[in-house]
C-alpha positions as CSV (number, residue, x, y, z in Angstrom):
1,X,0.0,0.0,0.0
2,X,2.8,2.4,0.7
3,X,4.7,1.5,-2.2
4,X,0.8,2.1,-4.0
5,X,-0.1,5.3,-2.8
6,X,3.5,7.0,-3.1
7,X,3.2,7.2,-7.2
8,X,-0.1,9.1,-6.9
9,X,-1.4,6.6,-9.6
10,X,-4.6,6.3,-7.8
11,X,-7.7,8.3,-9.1
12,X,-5.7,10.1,-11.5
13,X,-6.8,11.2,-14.8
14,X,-6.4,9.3,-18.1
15,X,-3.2,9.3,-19.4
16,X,-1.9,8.4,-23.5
17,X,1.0,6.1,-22.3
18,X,-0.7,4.0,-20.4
19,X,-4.3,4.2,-22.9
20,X,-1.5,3.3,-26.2
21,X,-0.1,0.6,-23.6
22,X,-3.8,-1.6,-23.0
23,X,-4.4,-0.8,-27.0
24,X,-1.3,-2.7,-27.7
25,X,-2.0,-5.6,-25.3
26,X,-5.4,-6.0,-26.7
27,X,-4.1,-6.0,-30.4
28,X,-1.1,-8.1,-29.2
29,X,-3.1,-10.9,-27.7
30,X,-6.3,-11.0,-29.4
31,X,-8.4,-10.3,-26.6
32,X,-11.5,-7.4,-27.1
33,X,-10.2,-5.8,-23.8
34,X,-7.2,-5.1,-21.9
35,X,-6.9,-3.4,-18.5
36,X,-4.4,-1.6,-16.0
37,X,-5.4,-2.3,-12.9
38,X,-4.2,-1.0,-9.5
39,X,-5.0,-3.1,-6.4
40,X,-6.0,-0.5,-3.3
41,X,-6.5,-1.9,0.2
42,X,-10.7,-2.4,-0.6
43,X,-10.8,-1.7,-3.9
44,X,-9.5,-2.3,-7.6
45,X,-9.3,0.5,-9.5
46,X,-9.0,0.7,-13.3
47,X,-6.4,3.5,-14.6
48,X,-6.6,2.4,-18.0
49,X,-8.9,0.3,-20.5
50,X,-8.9,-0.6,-24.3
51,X,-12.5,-0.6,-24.2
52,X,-11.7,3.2,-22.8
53,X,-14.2,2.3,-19.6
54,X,-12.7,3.0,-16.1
55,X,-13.2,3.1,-12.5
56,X,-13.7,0.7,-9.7
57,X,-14.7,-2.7,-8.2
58,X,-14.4,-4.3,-4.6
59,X,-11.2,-5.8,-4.7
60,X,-12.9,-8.9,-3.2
61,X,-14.4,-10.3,-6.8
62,X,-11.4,-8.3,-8.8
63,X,-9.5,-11.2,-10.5
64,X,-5.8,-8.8,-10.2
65,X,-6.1,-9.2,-6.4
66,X,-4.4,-12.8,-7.0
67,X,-2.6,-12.0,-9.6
68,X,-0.5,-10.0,-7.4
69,X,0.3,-12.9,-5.6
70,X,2.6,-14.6,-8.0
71,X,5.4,-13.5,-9.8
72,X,4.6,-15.2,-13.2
73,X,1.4,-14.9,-15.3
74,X,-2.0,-16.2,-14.0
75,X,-3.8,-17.4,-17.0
76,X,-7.9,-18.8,-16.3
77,X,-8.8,-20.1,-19.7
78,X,-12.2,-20.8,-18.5
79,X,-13.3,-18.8,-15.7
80,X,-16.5,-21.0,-15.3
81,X,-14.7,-23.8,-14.4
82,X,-12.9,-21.9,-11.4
83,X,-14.7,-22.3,-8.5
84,X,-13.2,-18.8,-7.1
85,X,-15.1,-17.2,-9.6
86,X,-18.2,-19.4,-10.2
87,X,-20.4,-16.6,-8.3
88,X,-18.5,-13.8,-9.6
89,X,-20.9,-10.8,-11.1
90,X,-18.1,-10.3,-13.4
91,X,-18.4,-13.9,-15.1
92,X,-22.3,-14.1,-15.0
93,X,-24.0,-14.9,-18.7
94,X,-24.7,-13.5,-21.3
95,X,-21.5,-11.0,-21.5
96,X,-19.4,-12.1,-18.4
97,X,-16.0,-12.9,-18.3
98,X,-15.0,-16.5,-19.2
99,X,-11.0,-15.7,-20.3
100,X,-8.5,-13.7,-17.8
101,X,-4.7,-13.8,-18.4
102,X,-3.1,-11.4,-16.1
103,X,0.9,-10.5,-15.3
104,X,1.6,-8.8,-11.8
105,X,3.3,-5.2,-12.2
106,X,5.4,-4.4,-9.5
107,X,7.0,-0.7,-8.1
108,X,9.4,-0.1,-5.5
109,X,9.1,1.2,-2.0
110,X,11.5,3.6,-0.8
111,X,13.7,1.4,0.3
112,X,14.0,-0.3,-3.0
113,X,12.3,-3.4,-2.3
114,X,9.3,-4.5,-5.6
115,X,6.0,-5.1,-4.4
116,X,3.4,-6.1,-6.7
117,X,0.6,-3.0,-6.6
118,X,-1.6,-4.1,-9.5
119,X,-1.8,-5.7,-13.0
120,X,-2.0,-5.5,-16.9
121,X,-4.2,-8.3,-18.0
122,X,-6.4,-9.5,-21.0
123,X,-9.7,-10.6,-20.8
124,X,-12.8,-12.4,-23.7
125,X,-16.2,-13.5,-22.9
126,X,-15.7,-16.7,-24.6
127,X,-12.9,-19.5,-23.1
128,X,-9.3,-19.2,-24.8
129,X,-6.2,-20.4,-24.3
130,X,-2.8,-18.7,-24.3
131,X,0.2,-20.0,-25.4
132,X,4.3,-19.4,-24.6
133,X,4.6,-16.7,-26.6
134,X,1.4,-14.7,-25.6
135,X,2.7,-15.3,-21.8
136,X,5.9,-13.8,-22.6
137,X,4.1,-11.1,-24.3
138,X,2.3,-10.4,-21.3
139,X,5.5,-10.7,-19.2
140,X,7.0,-8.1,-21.6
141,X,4.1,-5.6,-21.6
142,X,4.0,-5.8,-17.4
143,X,7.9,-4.5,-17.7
144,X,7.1,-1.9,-20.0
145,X,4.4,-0.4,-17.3
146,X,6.2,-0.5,-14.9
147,X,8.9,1.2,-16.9
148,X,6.1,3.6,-18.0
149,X,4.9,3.6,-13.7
150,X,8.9,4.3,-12.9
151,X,9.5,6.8,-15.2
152,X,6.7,9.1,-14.6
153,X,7.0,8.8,-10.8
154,X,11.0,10.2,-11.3
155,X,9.9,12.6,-13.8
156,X,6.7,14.0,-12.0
157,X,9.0,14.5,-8.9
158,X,11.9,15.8,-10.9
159,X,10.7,18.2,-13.1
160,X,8.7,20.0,-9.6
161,X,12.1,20.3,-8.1
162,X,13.8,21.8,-11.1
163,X,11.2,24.6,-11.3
164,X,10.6,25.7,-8.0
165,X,14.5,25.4,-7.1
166,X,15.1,29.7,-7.2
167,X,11.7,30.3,-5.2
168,X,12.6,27.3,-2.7
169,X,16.2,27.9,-1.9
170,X,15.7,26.8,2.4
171,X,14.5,23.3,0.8
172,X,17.0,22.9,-1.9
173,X,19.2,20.0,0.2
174,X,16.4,17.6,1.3
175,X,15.1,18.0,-2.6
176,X,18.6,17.6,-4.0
177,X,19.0,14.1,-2.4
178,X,15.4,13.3,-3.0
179,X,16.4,14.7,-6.9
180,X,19.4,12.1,-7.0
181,X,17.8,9.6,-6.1
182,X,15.3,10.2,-9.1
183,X,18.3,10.1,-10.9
184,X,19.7,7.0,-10.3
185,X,16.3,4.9,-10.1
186,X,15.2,6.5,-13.9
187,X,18.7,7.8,-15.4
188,X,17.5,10.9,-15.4
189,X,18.9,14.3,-15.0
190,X,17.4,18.5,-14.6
191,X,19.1,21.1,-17.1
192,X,18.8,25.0,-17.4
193,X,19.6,26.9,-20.6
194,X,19.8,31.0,-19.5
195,X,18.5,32.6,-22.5
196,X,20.3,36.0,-21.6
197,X,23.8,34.4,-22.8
198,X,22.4,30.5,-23.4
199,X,24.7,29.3,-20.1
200,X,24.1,25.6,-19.9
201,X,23.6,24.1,-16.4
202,X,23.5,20.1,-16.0
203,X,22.7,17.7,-13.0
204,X,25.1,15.0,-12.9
205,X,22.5,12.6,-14.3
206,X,22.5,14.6,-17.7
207,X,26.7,14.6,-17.7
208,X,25.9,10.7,-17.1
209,X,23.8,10.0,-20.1
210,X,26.0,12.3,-22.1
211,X,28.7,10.2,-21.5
212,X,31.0,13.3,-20.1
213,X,32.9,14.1,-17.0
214,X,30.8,16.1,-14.4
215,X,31.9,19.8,-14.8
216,X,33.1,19.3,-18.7
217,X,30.1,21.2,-19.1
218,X,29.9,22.4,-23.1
219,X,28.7,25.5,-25.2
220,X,25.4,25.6,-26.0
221,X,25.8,24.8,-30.0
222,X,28.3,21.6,-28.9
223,X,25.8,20.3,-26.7
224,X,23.6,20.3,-29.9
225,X,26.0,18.3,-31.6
226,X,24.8,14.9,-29.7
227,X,22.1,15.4,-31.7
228,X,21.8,14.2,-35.3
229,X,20.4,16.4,-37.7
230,X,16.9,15.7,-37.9
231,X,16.6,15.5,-33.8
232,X,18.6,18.8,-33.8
233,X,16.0,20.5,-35.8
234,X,13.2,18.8,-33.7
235,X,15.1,20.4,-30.7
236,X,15.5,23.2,-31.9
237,X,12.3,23.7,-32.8
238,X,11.2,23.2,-29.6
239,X,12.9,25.2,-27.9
240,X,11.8,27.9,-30.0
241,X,8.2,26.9,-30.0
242,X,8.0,26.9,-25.8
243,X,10.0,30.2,-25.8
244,X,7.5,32.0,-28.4
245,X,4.3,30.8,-26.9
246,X,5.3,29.7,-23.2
247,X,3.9,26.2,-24.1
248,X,5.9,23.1,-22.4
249,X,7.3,20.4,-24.6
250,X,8.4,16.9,-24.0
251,X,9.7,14.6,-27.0
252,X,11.5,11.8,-27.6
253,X,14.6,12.3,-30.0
254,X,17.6,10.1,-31.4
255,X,21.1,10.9,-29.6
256,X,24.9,10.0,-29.3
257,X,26.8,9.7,-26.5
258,X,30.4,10.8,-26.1
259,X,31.2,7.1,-27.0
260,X,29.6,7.5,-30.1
261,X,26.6,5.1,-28.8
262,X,23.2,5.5,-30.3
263,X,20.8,6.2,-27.6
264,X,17.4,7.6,-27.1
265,X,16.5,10.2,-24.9
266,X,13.5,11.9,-24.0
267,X,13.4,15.8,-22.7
268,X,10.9,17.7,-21.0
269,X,10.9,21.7,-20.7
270,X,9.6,24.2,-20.0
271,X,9.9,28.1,-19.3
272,X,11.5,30.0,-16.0
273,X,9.6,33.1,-15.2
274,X,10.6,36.1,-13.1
275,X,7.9,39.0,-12.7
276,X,6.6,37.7,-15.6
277,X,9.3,37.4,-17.7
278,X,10.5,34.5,-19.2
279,X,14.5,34.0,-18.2
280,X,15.6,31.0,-18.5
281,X,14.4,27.3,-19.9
282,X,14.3,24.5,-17.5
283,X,13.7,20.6,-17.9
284,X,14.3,16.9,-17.5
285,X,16.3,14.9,-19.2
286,X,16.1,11.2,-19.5
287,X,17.6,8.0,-21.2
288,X,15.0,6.0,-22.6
289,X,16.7,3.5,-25.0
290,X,15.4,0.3,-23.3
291,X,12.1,1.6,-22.7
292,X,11.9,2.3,-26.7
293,X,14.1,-0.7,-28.0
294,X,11.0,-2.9,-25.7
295,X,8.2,-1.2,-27.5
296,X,9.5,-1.2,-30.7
297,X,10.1,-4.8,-30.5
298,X,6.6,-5.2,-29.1
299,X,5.0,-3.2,-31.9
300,X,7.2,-4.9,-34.2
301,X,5.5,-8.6,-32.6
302,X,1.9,-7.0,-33.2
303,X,2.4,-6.5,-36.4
304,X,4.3,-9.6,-38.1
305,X,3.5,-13.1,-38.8
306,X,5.4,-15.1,-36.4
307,X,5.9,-18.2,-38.9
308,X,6.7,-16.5,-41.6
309,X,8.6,-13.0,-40.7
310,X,6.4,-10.6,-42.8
311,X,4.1,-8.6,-41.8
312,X,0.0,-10.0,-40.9
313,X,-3.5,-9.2,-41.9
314,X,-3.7,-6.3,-39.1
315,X,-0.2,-4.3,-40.5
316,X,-1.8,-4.9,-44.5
317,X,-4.9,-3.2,-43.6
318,X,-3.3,-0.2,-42.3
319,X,-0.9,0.0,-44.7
320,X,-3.2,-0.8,-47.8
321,X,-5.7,2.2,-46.5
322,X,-2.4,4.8,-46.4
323,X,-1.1,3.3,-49.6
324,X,-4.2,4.1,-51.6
325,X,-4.7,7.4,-49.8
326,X,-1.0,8.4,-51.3
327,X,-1.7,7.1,-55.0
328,X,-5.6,8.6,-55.2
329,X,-3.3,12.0,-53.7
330,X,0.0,11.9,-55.3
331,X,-1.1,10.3,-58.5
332,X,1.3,7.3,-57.8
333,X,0.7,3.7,-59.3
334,X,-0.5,1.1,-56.6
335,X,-0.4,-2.8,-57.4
336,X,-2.2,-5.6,-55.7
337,X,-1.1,-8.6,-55.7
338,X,-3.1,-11.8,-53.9
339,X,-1.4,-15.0,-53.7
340,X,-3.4,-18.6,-53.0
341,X,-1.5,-21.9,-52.8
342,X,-2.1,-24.5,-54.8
343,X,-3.0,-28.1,-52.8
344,X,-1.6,-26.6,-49.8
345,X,-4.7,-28.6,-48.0
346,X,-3.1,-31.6,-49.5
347,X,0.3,-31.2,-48.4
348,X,-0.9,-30.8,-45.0
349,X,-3.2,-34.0,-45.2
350,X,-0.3,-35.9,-46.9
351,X,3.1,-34.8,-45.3
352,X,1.6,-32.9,-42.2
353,X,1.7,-29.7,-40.7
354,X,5.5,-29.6,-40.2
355,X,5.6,-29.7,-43.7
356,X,2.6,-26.6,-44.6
357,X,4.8,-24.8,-42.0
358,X,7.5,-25.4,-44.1
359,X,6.0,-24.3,-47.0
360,X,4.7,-20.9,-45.4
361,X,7.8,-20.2,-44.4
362,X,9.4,-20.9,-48.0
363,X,6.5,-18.6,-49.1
364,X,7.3,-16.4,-47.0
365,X,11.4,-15.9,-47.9
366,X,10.1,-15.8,-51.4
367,X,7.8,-12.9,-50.7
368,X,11.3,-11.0,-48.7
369,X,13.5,-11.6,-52.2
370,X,15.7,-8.6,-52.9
371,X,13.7,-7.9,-56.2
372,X,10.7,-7.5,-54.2
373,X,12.3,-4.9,-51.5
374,X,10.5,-2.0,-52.6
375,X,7.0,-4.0,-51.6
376,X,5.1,-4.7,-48.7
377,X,4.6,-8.2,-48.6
378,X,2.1,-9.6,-45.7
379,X,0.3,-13.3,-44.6
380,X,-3.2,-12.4,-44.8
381,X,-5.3,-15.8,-44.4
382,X,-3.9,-19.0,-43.8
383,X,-2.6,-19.6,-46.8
384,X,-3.3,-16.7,-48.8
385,X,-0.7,-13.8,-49.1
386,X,-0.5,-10.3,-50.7
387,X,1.6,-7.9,-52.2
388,X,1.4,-4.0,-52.4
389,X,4.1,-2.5,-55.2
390,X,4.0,1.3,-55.1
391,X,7.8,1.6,-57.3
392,X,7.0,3.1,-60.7
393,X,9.1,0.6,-62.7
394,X,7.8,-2.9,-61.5
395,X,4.0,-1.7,-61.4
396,X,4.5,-0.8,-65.4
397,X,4.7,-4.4,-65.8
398,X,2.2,-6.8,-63.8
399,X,2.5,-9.5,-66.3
400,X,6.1,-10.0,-65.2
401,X,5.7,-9.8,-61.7
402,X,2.9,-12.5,-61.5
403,X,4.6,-14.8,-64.0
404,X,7.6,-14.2,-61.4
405,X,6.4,-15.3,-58.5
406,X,4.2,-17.7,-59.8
407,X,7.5,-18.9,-60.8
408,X,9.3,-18.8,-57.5
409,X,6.2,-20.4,-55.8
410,X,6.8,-23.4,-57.0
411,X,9.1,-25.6,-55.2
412,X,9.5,-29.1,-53.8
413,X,8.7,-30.1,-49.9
414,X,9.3,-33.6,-49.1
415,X,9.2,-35.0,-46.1
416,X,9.8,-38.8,-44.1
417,X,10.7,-40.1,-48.0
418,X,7.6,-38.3,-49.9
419,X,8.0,-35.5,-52.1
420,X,5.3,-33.2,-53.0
421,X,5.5,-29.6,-55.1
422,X,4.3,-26.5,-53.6
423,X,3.0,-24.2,-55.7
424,X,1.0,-20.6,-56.3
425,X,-1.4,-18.8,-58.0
426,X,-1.3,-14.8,-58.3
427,X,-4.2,-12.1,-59.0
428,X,-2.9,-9.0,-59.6
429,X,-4.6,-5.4,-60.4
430,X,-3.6,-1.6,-60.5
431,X,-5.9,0.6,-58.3
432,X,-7.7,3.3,-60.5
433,X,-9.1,6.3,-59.8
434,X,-12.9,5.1,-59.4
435,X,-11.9,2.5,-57.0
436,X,-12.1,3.9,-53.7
437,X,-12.1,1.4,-51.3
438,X,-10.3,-0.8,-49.6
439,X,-13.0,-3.6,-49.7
440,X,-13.3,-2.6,-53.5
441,X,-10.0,-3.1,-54.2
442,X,-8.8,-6.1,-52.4
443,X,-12.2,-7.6,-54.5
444,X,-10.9,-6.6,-57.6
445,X,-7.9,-8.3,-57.3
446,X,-9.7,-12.0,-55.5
447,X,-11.9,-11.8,-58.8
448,X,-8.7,-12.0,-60.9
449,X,-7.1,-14.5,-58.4
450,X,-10.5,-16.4,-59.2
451,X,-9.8,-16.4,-62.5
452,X,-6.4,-17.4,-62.7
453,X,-7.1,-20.3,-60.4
454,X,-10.2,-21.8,-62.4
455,X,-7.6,-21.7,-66.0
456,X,-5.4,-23.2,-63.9
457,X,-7.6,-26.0,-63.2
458,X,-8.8,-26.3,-66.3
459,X,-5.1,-26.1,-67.8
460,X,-4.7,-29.4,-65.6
461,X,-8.3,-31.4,-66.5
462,X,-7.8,-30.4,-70.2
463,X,-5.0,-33.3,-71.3
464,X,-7.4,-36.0,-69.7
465,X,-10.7,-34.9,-71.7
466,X,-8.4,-35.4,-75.0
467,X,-7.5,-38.4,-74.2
468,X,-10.9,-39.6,-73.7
């Protein structure tokens, strides 16, 4: 409870980080909704939901309560067969809760020590199971909040000490140990830029994360130099931006050490006033490179095809709907391509599913090819595939790129001493003007597949009726 109410998490208002956070773990594991949940001493209270509903439920009936007693996952693939939750209200028919999968997140007390104060969990009103990798996912996402928990505790404290630190100079030792300690938990650091003469000054966790010795303090324009060029415009801009309107800024930028390391950091400011007047800029600093390495690895998961490596049905659908918005806008050519295997059914029947997993994955390393690197290639059905060519030169000529890959589609797969052939069929259209949507489009393009797939049968049947 201590541990709890010392992050002033409780009954605070909604917040993106941690809405973006449920969104993902409802896209990542499949479930309709996804919760952050924070387990008071009577109560368990909702800060944030997928399905955007929050608030509060006696902690008696709350499933988190014992999830916070374990350390791993707790995963209830039919609630109506637990008999904690038989006379839940939350698992009642027609629309209760028959799925749960929930991972403890854990904060630490001031002495250090984790304790579990709530959890990120999944839940469906239909029974489901959840495997290794969804666990792990799970695992993954409770890390990242309480990263996220972490992070906005040191920064919430930090950034209120570097403001008030001229108008509370009789408190300035008990908040400069309280200050680094922020530091050291969240690698974190205060700065002031003077815009009289644009004197830098640093807390030792900014000389930290800059790699330099405390008091090698640079010029303004060096310090810029960590910064590559696009994030030095972004912070420069900025800085300009909260200067001209008084507005506070926090981004997250690329950024190289003094050892040439590629980091990522993420800086908050804002201004320093005096009678009104605006003297000086003062912020946080922070490195957040495993924070951002963990989430674009986990947004890198929710969007790919874990047998095959290319992208899945959610990622096409997003990036179809942009594509089509740049060619109907820019005037730019846009190919479809669908891809259906041939006898794939059969290869699973005959050789097994080792084998169709084979083939998927020979599918997709095809699809990955170097003469195919200006595409977007994804899995969109279970054995059904598609192609999006925006490049000006291979969408001139369709003809070659479906005789190509139907081509490179076919290839043996043999397996235990039988040998069967994989192989592919390809329907392939440009996107005109007067199609203008997605559903419109992707038909367009099935129709030809249709097509191509019933000559291709009757290619095969065509030898036999001569012969009769």
């Amino acid at each position: 409870m201590a541990a709890l109410q010392a992050l002033a998490l409780l009954d605070s208002e909604p917040e993106r980080e941690f809405d973006a956070l449920v969104a993902l773990a409802a896209e990542m594991l499949g479930c309709p909704n996804a919760l952050l949940t924070l387990v008071d001493s009577n109560r368990l209270w909702i800060k944030a939901a997928s399905d955007g509903e929050r608030g509060e439920i006696s902690r008696e009936i709350g499933m988190c309560n014992y999830t916070i007693l374990g350390k791993e996952p707790m995963v209830i693939e039919d609630v109506s067969s637990d008999l904690r939750f038989v006379a839940n209200p939350w698992t009642q028919p027609p629309d209760g809760i028959r799925f749960y999968a929930g991972a403890p997140v854990n904060a630490r007390d001031a002495r250090g020590e984790y304790y579990a104060i709530g959890s990120i969990c999944v839940v469906d009103t239909v029974p489901r199971s959840l495997n290794d990798a969804g666990r792990k996912a799970l695992t993954h996402l409770a890390t990242l909040a309480e990263a996220m928990i972490a992070a906005r505790s040191a920064a919430r404290e930090a950034i209120a000490i570097a403001t008030t630190a001229d108008r509370q100079a009789a408190a300035l030792a008990r908040q400069d140990r309280v200050f680094r300690q922020a530091e050291r938990m969240a690698a974190i650091g205060s700065w002031r830029v003077s815009l009289a003469d644009d004197k830098l000054q640093w807390s030792d966790g900014v000389y930290h994360i800059h790699g330099l010795p405390i008091g090698d303090l640079p010029e303004m324009p060096v310090a810029m130099e960590f910064y590559p060029p696009h994030a030095r415009d972004e912070m420069n801009a900025s800085l300009r931006r909260t200067i001209e309107t008084g507005a506070p800024f926090d981004i997250e930028v690329d950024f190289k050490n003094a050892q040439g390391e590629q980091r990522r950091v993420r800086v908050l400011g804002e201004c320093e006033t005096v009678d009104g007047q605006t003297i000086a800029l003062v912020g946080v600093f922070q490195d957040v490179t495993e924070r951002h390495a963990l989430e674009v690895n986990l947004r890198r998961s929710a969007n790919t095809d874990s047998l095959t490596g290319i992208a899945n049905r959610a990622a096409f659908d997003r990036t179809l709907d942009a594509a089509m918005t740049r060619s109907h806008t820019d005037g730019t050519p846009l190919l479809l391509a669908l891809v259906d295997l041939d006898g794939f059914k059969a290869i699973n029947d005959t050789l097994g599913h080792t084998a169709g997993d084979d083939v998927l994955r020979g599918v997709g390393r095809i699809l990955k090819a170097p003469w195919l690197k200006n595409s977007f290639a994804a899995r969109v059905g279970g054995d059904e595939f598609a192609i999006l060519i925006e490049d000006p030169g291979m969408a001139a000529n369709p003809g070659y790129i479906s005789a190509r890959l139907e081509e490179a589609l076919r290839f043996p797969i043999a397996l235990n001493g039988l040998a069967m052939v994989s192989a592919g069929t390809v329907g392939i259209t440009a996107l005109d003007r007067d199609c203008l949507s997605v559903r419109d489009f992707i038909h367009r393009a099935d129709t030809i597949l249709y097509q191509a797939k019933r000559a291709r049968v009757g290619e095969r049947r065509r030898p036999n009726r001569d012969a009769a």
